[in-house]
C-alpha atoms as an extended CHARMM CRD file, in Angstrom:
* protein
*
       194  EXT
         1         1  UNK       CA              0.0000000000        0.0000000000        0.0000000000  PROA      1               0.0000000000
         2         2  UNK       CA              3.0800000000        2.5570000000        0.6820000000  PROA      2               0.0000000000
         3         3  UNK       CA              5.0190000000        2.3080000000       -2.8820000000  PROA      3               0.0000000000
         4         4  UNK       CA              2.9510000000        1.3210000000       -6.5400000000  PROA      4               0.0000000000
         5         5  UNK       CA              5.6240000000        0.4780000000       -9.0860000000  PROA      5               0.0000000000
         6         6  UNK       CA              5.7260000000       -1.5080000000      -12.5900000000  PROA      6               0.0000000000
         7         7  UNK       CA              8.8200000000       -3.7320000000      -12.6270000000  PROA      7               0.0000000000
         8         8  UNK       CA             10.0600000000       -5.0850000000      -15.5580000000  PROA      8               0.0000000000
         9         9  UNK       CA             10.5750000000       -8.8430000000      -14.4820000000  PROA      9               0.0000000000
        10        10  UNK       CA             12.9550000000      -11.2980000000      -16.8260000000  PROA      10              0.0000000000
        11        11  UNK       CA             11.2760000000      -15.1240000000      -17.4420000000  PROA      11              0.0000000000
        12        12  UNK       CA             13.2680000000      -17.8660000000      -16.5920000000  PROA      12              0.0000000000
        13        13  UNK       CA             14.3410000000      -19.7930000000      -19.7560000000  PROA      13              0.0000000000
        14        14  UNK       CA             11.2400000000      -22.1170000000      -21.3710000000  PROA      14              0.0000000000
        15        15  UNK       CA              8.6090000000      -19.9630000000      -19.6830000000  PROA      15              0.0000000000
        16        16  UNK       CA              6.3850000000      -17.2050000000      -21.3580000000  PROA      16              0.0000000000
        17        17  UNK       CA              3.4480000000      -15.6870000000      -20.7230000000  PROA      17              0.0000000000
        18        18  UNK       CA              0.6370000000      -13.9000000000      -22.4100000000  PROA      18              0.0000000000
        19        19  UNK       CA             -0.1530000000      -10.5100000000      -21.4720000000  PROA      19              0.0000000000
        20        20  UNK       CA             -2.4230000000      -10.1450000000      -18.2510000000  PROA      20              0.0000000000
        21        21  UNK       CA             -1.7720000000      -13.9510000000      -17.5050000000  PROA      21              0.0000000000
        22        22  UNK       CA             -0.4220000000      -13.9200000000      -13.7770000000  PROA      22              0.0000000000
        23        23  UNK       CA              3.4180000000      -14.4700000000      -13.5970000000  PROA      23              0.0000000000
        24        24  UNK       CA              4.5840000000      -17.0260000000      -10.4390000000  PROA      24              0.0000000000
        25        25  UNK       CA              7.5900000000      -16.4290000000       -7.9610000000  PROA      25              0.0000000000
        26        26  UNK       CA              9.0390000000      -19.6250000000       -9.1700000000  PROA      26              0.0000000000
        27        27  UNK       CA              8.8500000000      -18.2250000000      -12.8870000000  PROA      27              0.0000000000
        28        28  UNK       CA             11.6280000000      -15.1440000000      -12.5490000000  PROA      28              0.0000000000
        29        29  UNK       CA             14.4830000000      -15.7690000000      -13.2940000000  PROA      29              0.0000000000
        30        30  UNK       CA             15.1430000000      -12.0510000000      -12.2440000000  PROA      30              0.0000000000
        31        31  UNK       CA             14.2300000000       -7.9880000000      -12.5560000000  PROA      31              0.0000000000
        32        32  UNK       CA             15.4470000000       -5.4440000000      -15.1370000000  PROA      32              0.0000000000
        33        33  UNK       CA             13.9190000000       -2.8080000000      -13.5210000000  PROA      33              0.0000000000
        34        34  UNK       CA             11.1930000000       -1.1020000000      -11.5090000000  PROA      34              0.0000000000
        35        35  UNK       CA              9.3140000000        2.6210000000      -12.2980000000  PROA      35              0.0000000000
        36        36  UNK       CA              7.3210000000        4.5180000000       -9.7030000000  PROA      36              0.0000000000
        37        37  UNK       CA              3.4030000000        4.6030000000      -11.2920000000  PROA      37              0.0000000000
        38        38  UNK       CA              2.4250000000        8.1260000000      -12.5970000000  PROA      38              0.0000000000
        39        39  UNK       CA              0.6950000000        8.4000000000       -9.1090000000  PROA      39              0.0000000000
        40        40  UNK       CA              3.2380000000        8.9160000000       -7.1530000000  PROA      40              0.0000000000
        41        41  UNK       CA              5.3520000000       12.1520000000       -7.1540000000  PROA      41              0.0000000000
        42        42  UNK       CA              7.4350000000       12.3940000000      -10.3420000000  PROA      42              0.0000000000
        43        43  UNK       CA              9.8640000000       14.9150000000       -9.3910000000  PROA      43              0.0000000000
        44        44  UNK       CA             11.1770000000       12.7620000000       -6.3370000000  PROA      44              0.0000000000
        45        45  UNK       CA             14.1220000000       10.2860000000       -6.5280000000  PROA      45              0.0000000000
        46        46  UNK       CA             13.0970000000        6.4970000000       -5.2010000000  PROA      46              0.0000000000
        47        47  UNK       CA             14.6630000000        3.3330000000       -3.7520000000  PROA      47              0.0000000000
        48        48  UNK       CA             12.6840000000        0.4660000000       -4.0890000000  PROA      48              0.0000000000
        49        49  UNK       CA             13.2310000000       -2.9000000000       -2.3570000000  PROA      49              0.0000000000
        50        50  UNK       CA             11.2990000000       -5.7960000000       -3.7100000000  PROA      50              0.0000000000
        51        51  UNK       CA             11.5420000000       -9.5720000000       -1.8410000000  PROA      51              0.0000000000
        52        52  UNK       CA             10.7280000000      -12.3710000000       -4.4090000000  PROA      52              0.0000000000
        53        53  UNK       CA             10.8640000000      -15.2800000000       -2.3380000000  PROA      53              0.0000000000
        54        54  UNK       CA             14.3510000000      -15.6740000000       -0.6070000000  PROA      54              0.0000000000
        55        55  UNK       CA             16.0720000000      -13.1110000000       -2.7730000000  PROA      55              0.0000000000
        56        56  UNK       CA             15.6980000000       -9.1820000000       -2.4350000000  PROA      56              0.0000000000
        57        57  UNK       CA             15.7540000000       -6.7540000000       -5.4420000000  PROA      57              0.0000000000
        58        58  UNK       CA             17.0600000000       -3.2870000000       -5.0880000000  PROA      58              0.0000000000
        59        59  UNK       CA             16.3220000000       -0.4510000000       -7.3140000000  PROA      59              0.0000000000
        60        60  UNK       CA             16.8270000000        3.5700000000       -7.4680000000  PROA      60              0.0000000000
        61        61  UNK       CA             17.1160000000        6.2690000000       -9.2390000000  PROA      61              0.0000000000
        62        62  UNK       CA             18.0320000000        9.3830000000       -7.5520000000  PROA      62              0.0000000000
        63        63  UNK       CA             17.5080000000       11.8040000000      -10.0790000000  PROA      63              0.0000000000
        64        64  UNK       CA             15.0500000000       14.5780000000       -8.6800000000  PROA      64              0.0000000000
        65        65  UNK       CA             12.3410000000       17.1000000000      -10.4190000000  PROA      65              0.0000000000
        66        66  UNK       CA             12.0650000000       14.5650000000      -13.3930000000  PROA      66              0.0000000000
        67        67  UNK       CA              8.5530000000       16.1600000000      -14.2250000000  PROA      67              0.0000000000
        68        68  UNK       CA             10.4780000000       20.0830000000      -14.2540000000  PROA      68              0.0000000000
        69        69  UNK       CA             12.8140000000       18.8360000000      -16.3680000000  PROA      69              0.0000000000
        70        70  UNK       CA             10.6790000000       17.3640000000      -18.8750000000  PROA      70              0.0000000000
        71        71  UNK       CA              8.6990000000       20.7490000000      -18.9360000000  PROA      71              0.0000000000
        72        72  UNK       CA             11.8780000000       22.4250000000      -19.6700000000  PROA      72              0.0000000000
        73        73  UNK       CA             13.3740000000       19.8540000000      -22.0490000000  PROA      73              0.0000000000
        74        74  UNK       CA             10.1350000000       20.2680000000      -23.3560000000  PROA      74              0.0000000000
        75        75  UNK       CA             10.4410000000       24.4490000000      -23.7980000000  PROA      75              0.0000000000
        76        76  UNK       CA             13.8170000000       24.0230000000      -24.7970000000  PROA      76              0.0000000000
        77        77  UNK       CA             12.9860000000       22.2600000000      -27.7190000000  PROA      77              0.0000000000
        78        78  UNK       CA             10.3400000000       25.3660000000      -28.7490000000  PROA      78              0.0000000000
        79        79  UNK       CA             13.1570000000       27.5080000000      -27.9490000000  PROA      79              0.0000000000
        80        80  UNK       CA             15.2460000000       25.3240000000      -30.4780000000  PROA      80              0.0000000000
        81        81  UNK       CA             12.5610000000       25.0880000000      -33.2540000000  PROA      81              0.0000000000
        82        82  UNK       CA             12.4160000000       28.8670000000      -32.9580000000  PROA      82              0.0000000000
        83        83  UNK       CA             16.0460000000       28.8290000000      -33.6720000000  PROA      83              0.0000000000
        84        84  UNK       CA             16.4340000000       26.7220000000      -36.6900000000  PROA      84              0.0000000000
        85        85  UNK       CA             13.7810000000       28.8350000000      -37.9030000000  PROA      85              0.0000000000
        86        86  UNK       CA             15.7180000000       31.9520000000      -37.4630000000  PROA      86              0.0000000000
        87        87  UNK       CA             18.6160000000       30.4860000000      -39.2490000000  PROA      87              0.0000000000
        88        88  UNK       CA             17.0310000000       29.1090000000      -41.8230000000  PROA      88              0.0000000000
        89        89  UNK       CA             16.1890000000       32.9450000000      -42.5290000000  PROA      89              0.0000000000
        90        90  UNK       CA             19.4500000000       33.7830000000      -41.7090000000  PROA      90              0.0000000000
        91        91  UNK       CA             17.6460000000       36.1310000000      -38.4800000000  PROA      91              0.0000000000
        92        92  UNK       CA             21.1890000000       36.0460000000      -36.8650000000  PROA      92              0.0000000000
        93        93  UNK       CA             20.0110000000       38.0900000000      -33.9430000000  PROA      93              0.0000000000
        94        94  UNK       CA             17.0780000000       35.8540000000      -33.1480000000  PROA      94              0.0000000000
        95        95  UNK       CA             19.1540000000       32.9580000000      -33.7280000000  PROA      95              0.0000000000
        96        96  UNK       CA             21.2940000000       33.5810000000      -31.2160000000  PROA      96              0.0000000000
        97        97  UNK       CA             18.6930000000       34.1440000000      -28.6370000000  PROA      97              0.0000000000
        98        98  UNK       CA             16.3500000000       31.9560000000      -29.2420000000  PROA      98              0.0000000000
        99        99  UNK       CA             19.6310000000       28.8480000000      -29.2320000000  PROA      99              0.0000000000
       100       100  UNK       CA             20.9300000000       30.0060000000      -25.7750000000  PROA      100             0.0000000000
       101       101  UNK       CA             17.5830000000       30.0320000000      -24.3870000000  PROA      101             0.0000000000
       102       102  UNK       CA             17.1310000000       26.6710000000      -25.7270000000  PROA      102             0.0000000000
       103       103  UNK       CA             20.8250000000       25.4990000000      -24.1650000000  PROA      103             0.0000000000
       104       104  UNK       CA             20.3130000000       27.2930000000      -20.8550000000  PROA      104             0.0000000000
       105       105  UNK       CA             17.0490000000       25.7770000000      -20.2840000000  PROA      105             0.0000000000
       106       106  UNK       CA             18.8000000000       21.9110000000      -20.9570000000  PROA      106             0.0000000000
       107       107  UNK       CA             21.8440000000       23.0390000000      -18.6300000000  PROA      107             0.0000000000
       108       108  UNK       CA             18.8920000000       23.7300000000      -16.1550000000  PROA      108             0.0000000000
       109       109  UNK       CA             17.0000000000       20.5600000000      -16.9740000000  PROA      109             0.0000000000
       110       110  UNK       CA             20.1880000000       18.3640000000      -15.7740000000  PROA      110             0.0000000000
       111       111  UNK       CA             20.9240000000       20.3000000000      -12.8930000000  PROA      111             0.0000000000
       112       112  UNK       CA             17.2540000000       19.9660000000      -11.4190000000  PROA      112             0.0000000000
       113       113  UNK       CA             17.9910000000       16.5220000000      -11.3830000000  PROA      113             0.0000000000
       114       114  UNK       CA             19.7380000000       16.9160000000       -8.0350000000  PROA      114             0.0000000000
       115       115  UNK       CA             18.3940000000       17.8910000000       -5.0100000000  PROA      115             0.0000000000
       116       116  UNK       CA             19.0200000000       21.6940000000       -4.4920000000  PROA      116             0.0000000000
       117       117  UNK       CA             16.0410000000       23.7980000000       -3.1480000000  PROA      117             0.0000000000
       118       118  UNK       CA             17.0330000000       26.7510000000       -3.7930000000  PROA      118             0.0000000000
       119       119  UNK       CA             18.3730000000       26.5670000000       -7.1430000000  PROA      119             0.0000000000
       120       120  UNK       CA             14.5490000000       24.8720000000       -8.1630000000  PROA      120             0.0000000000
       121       121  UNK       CA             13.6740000000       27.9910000000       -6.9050000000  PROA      121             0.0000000000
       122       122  UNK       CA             15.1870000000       30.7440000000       -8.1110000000  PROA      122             0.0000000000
       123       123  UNK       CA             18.0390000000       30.2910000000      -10.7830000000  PROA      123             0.0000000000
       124       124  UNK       CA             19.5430000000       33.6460000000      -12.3210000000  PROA      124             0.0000000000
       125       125  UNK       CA             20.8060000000       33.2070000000      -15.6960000000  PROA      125             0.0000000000
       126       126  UNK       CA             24.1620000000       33.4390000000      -13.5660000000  PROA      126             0.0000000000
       127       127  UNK       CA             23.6450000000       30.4750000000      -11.6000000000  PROA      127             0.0000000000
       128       128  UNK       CA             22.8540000000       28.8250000000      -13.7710000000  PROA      128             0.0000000000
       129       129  UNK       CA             25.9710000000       29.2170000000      -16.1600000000  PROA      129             0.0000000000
       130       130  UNK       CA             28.5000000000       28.9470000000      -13.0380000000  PROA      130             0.0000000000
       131       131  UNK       CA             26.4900000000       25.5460000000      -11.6110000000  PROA      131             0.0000000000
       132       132  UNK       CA             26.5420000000       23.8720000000      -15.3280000000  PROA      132             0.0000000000
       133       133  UNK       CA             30.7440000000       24.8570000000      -15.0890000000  PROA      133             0.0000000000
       134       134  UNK       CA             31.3400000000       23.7800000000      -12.0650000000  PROA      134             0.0000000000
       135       135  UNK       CA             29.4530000000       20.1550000000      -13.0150000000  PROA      135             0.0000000000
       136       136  UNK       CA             31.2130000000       19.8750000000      -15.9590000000  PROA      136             0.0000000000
       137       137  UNK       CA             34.4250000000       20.5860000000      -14.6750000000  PROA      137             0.0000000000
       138       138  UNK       CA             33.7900000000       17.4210000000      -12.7650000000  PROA      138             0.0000000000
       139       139  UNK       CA             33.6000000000       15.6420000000      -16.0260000000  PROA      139             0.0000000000
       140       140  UNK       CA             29.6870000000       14.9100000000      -15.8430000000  PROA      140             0.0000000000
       141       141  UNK       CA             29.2430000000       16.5050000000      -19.7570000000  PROA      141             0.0000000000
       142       142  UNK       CA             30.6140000000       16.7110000000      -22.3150000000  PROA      142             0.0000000000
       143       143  UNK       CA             32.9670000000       19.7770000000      -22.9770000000  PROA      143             0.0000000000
       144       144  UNK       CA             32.0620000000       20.9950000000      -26.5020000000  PROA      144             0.0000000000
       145       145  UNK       CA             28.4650000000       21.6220000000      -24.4710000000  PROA      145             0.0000000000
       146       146  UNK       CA             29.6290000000       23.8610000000      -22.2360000000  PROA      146             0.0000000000
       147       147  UNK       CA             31.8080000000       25.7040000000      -24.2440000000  PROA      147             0.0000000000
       148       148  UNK       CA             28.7360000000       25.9760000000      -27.1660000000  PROA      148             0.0000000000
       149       149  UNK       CA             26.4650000000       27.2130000000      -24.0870000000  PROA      149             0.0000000000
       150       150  UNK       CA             29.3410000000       29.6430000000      -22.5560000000  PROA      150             0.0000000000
       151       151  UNK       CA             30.0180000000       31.0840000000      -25.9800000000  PROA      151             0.0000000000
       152       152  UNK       CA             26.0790000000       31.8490000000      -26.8530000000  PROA      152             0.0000000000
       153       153  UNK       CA             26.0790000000       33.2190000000      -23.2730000000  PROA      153             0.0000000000
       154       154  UNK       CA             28.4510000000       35.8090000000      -24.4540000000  PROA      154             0.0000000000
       155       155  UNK       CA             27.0340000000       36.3900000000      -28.2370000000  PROA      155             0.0000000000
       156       156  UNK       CA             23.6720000000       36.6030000000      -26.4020000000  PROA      156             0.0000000000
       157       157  UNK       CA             24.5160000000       40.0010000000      -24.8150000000  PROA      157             0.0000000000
       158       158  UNK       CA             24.8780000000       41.3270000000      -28.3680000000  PROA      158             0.0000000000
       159       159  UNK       CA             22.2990000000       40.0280000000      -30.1030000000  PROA      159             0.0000000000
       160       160  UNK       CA             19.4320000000       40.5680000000      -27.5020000000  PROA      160             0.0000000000
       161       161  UNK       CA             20.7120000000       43.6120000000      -26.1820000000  PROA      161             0.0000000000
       162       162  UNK       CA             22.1890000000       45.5430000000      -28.9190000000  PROA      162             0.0000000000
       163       163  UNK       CA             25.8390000000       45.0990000000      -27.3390000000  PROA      163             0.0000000000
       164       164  UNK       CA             27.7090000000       45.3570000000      -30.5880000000  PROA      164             0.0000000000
       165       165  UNK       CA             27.8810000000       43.9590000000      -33.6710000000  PROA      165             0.0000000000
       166       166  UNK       CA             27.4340000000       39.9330000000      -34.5310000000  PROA      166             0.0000000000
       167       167  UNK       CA             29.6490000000       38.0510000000      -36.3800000000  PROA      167             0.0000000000
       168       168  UNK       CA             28.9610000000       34.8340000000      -36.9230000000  PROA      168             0.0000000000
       169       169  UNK       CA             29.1890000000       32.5110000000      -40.0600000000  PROA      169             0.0000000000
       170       170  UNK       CA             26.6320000000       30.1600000000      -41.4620000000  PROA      170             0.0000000000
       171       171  UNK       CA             29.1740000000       27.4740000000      -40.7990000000  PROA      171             0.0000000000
       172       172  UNK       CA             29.7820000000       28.3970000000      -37.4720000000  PROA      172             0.0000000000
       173       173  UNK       CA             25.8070000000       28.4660000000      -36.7990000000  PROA      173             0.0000000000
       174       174  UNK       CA             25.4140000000       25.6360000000      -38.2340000000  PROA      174             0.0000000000
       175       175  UNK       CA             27.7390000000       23.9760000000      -35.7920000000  PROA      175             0.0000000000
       176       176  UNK       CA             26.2880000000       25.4600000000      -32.7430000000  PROA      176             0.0000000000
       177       177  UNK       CA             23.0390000000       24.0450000000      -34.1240000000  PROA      177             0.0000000000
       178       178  UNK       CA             23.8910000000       20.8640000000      -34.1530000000  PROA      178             0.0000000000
       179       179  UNK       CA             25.8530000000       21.0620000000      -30.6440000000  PROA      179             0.0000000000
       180       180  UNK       CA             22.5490000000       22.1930000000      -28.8130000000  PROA      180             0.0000000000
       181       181  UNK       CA             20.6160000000       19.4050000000      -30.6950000000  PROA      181             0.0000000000
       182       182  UNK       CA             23.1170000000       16.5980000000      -29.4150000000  PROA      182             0.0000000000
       183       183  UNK       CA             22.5130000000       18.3020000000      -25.9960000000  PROA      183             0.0000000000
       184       184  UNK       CA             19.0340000000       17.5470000000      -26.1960000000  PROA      184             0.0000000000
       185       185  UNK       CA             19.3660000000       14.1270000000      -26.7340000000  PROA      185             0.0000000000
       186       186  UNK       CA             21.9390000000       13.6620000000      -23.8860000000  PROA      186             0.0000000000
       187       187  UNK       CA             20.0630000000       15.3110000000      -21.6740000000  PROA      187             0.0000000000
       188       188  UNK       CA             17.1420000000       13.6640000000      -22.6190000000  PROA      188             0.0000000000
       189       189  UNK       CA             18.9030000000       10.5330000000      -21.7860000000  PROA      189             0.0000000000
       190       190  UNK       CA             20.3280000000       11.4290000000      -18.6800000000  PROA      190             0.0000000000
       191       191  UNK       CA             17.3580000000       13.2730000000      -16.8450000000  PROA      191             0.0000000000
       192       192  UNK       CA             15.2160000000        9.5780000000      -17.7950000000  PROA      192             0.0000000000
       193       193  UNK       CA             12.5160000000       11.0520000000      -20.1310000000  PROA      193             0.0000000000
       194       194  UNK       CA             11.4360000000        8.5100000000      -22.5000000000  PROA      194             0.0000000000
């Protein structure tokens, strides 16, 4: 009554069932893995320990604020529409923005996934940036992300704000294009949104 979860369970060799037919104790040959239901809080991390006859299962998954990050993987791809758009019409300004919106909100969407109150609370474009550095410098993403996300940070104060002139090539969009849309499939991957 405390936990509702849907476990993936592995058949011993010879046996298989049909869908909704009930599966035996003596019929596992073991567990590939176990997901909280939809009806229990998605942005909270879980341990789950399962006892199928003399043998206990563990699983967990620690990443936090699953559902926030989906919304702003979610966004980010919007964000990242808006910016392929803008490049296609060679909108350099626009393009600009509209990508580093789209790569701040996936350097968010990781970071949620730990337990930090206050930065799921309020996160300045500043913390943001210095939190995603410091976690990379740890070796948890790749570089060529932070370094795309970094150097929209600092075209994004000219193209938003008037700050000077932009010079950028198609090429060199083009790249950063592609950077932020490997992002979004690592992040994707790493925050658990299927």
């Amino acid at each position: 009554s405390e936990v509702k979860a849907i476990g993936k369970m592995k058949l011993k060799p010879g046996v298989s069932k049909k869908a909704g037919e009930p599966i035996f104790e003596h019929e596992l040959e073991g567990l590939e893995e176990i997901n909280l239901t939809e009806e229990d809080d998605p942005n909270c991390g879980h341990a789950t320990f399962l006892r199928i006859g003399d043998r206990w299962i563990v699983a967990f998954d620690f990443r936090y604020n699953k559902a926030l990050s989906k919304k702003h993987i979610e966004t980010a791809k919007q964000f990242y529409e808006a910016a392929e758009f803008s490049f296609n019409q060679r909108n350099w300004s626009a393009f600009i923005d509209n990508l580093f919106s789209a790569a701040e909100l996936l350097a968010k969407s990781i970071l949620l996934s730990m337990p930090d109150p206050k930065f799921r609370k309020k996160a300045s474009h500043r913390a943001i940036q210095t939190k995603y550095n410091r976690f990379a410098d740890l070796g948890n993403v790749e570089a060529v992300y932070r370094e795309t996300f970094n150097k929209l940070s600092g075209l994004r104060d000219r193209a938003r704000y008037l700050k000077g002139d932009i010079s950028i090539s198609e090429g060199e969009a083009r790249r950063l294009l592609d950077i932020v849309k490997d992002m979004m499939e690592d992040v994707t991957l790493r925050v658990g949104i299927h």
